[in-house]
C-alpha positions as CSV (number, residue, x, y, z in Angstrom):
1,X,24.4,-116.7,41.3
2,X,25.6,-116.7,37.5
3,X,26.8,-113.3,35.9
4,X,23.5,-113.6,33.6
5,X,21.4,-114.0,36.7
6,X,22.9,-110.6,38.2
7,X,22.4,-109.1,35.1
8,X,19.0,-109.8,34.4
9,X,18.0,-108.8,38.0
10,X,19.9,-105.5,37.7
11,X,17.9,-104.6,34.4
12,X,14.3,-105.5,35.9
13,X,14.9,-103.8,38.7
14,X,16.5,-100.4,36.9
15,X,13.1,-100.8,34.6
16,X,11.0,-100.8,37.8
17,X,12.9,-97.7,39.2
18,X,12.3,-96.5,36.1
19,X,8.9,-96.9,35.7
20,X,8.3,-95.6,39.6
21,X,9.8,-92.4,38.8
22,X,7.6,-92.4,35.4
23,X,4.7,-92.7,37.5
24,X,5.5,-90.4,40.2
25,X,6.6,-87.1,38.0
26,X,2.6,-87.0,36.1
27,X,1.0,-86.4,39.6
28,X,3.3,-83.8,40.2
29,X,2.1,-82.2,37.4
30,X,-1.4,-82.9,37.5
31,X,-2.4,-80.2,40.2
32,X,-1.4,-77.5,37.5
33,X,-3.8,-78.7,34.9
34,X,-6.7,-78.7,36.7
35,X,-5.8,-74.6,37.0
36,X,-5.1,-74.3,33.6
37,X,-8.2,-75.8,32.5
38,X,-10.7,-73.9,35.0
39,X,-8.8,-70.6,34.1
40,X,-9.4,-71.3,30.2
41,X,-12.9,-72.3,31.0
42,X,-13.4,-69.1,33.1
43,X,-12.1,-67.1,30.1
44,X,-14.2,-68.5,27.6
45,X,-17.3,-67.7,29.6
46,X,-16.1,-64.1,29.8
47,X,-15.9,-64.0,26.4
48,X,-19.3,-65.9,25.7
49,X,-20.7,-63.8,28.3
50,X,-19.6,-60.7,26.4
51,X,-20.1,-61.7,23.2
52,X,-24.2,-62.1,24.9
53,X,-24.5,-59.0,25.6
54,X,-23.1,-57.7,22.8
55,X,-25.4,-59.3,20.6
56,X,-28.6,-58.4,22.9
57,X,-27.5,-54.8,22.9
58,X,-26.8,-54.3,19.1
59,X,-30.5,-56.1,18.6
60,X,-32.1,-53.6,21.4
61,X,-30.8,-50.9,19.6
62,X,-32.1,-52.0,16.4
63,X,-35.2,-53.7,17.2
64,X,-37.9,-52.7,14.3
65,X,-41.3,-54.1,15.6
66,X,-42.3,-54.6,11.6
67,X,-39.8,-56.4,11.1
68,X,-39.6,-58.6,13.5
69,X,-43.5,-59.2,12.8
70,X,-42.3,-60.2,9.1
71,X,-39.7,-62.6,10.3
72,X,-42.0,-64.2,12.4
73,X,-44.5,-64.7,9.6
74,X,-41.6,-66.2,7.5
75,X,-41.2,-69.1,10.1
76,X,-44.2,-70.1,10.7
77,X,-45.2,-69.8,6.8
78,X,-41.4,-71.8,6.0
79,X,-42.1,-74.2,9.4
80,X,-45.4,-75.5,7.9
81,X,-44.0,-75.5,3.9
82,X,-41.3,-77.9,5.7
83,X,-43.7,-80.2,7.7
84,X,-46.0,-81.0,4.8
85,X,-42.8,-81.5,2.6
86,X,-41.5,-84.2,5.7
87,X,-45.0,-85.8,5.1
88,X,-45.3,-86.0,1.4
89,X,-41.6,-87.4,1.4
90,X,-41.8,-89.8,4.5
91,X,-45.2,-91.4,2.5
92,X,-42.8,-91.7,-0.9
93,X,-40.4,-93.2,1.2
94,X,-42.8,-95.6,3.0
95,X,-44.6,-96.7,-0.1
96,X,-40.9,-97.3,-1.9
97,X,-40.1,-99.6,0.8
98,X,-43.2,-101.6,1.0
99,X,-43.5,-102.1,-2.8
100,X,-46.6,-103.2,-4.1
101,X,-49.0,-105.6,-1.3
């Protein structure tokens, strides 16, 4: 076996030790992550969680029956306005693309 031949065995095989070591050190680490991840996920449900209440309570407190009467008016008055607008716009847009038959 030639000098070259040595060589060029060496090098694959120093790449393959390489790349088993590469592959062997990102499972090591992979058993933390799944911690991490769960306690930021736990975290940000306390938060949402809090920021829930938080809202419920600040509306509880200032809950005005009269109002919420009006603002229930609004959408169903705004809701309807919208779905006739949809209508007279989805025709427009219908009889654009059709041309004239």
């Amino acid at each position: 076996m030639g000098t070259r031949h040595f060589l060029a065995l060496f090098l694959v095989l120093l790449v393959l030790g390489f790349e088993v070591q590469a592959a062997y050190v990102p499972q090591a680490d992979e058993p933390a992550s799944p911690a991490l991840l769960s306690q930021m996920q736990e975290s940000l449900y306390r938060y949402w969680d809090s920021a829930k209440s938080t809202a419920n309570d600040l509306y509880q407190k200032t809950y005005l029956p009269r109002v919420d009467e009006k603002i229930r008016d609004m959408y169903s008055k705004s809701t309807s306005a919208m779905t006739t607008y949809a209508g007279i716009l989805t025709d427009q847009i219908l009889t654009l693309l059709k041309g004239d038959q």
